[in-house]
C-alpha positions in Angstrom: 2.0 -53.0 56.8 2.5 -51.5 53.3 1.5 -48.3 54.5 3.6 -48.1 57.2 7.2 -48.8 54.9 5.7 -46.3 52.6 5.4 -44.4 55.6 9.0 -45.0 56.4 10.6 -44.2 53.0 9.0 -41.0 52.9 10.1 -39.9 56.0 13.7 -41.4 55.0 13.6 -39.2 51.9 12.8 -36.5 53.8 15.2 -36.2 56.3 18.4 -36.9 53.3 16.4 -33.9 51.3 16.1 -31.5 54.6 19.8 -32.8 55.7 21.2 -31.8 52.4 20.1 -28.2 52.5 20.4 -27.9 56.2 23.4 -25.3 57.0 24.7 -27.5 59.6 24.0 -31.1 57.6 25.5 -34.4 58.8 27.6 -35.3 56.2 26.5 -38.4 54.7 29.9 -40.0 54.9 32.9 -39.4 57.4 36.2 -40.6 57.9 37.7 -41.1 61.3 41.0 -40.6 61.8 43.3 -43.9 61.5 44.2 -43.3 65.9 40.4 -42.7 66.6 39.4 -46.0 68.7 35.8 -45.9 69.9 36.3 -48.7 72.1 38.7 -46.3 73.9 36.5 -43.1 74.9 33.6 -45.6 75.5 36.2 -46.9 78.5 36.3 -43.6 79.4 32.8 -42.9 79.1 33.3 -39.4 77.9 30.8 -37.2 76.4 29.9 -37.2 72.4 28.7 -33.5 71.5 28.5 -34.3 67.5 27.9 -31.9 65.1 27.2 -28.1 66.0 23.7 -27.1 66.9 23.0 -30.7 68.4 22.7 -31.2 72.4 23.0 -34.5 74.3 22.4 -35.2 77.8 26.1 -35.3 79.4 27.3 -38.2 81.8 28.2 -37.2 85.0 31.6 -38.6 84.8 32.6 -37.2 81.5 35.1 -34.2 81.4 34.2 -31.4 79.2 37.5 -29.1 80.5 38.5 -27.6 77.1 41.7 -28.8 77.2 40.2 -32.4 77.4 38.2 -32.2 74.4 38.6 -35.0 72.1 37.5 -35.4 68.7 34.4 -36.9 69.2 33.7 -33.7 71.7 34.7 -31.2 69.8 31.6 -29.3 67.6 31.8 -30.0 64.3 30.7 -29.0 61.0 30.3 -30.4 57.5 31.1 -28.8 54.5 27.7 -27.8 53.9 28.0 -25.6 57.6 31.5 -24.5 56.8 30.3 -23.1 53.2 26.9 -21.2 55.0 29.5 -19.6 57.1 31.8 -18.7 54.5 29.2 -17.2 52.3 27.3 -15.4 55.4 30.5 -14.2 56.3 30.2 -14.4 60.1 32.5 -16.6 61.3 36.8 -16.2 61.5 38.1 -19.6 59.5 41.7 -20.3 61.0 44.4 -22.4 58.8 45.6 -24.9 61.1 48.0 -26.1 58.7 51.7 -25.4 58.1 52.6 -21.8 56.5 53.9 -24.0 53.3 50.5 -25.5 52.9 48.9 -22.7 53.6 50.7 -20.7 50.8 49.8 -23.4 48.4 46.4 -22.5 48.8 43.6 -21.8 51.5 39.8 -20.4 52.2 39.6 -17.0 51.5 40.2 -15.3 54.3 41.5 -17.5 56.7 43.9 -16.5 58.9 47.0 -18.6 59.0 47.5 -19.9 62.5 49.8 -23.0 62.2 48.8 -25.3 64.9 52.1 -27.1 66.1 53.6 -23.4 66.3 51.1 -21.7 68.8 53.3 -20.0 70.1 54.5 -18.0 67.3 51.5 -17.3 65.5 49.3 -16.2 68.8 50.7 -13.2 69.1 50.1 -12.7 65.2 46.5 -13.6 65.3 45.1 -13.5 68.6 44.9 -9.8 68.9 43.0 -10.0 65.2 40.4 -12.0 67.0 39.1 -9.9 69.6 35.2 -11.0 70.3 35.9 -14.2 72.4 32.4 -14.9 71.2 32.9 -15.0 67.5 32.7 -18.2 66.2 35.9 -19.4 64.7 36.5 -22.5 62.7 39.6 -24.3 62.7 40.5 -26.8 59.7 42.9 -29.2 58.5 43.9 -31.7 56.1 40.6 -33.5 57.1 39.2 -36.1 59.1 42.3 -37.6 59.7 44.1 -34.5 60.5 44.1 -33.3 64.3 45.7 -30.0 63.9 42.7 -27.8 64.1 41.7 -30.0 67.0 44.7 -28.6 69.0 44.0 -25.4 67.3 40.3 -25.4 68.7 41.7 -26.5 72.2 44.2 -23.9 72.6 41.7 -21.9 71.7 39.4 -22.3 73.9 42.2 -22.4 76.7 42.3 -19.1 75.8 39.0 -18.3 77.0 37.3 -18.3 73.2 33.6 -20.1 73.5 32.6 -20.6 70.4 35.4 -22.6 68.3 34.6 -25.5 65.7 36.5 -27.4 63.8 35.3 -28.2 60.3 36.1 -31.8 59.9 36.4 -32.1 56.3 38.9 -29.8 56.2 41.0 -28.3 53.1 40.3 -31.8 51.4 36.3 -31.6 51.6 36.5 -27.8 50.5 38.9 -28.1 47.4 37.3 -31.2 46.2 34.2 -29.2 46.3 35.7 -26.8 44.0 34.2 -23.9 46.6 36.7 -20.5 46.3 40.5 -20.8 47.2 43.4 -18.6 47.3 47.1 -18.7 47.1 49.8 -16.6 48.9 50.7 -16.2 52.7 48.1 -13.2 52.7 43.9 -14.6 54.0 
């Protein structure tokens, strides 16, 4: 019996260790937004997809039409994925938030692409993105922020395949103290 717990908290150890260095790491704590009802898209029996780079089996019944994906649909990434990309440099990071926000202080290089103004800021920053393939990641004011949930949607309405949102948004990133800039220019 004693070998087996020892057994146990080893492998425990192990996977915290290889999930903190893992580019695409589960956060080890995560806030759902304060509308998020569980109860509600188990009713609906829809689909969890999780965090990017994870597969599970889909229900028959469940809708994966982008413009139906919900939160819990969606591929996310932690902070430790959204820095990998950052630093690798191979993915577009999109600003969901207002311009005024934006100004105040963003990711280096993301594009500013408010998200309740699609319309005015496609034309802007659509033609910038033109590999549909490239992954973009759209980000917020965090997990209880769904603006770069719609950004991600419209997205992918727009025929983009590979869109994420990374959940912890501007929050997660600042409070890391990982690089920011000021100014209405990525």
């Amino acid at each position: 019996m004693s070998e087996a717990w020892g057994l146990f908290v080893f492998a425990a150890f192990f996977a915290v260790l290889f999930n903190t260095f893992y580019s695409d790491g589960i956060p080890l704590k995560a806030e759902l937004p304060k509308n998020y009802h569980l109860q509600d898209l188990l009713k609906k029996k829809q689909t969890f997809i999780g965090y990017a780079g994870w597969k599970t089996a889909s229900s028959k019944s469940a809708s994966t039409a982008p413009a139906d994906l919900a939160l819990g649909q969606m591929p996310r990434l932690s902070l430790v994925g959204a820095k990998n990309r950052f630093d690798q440099k191979n993915a577009v990071f999109l600003d969901a938030r207002s311009p005024e926000e934006y100004a105040e202080g963003h990711i280096p290089g993301a594009l500013e692409f408010y998200a309740d103004d699609f319309e005015k800021f496609a034309p802007v920053v659509l033609p910038q993105l033109k590999d549909k393939n490239q992954e973009l990641i759209a980000y917020c004011h965090g997990s209880s922020c769904e603006l770069s949930l719609h950004l991600a949607n419209a997205l992918m309405d727009q025929g983009y395949t590979n869109v994420k949102v990374f959940f912890g948004g501007w929050p997660e990133w600042k409070k890391a103290n990982y690089p920011i800039t000021t100014g209405d220019q990525p």
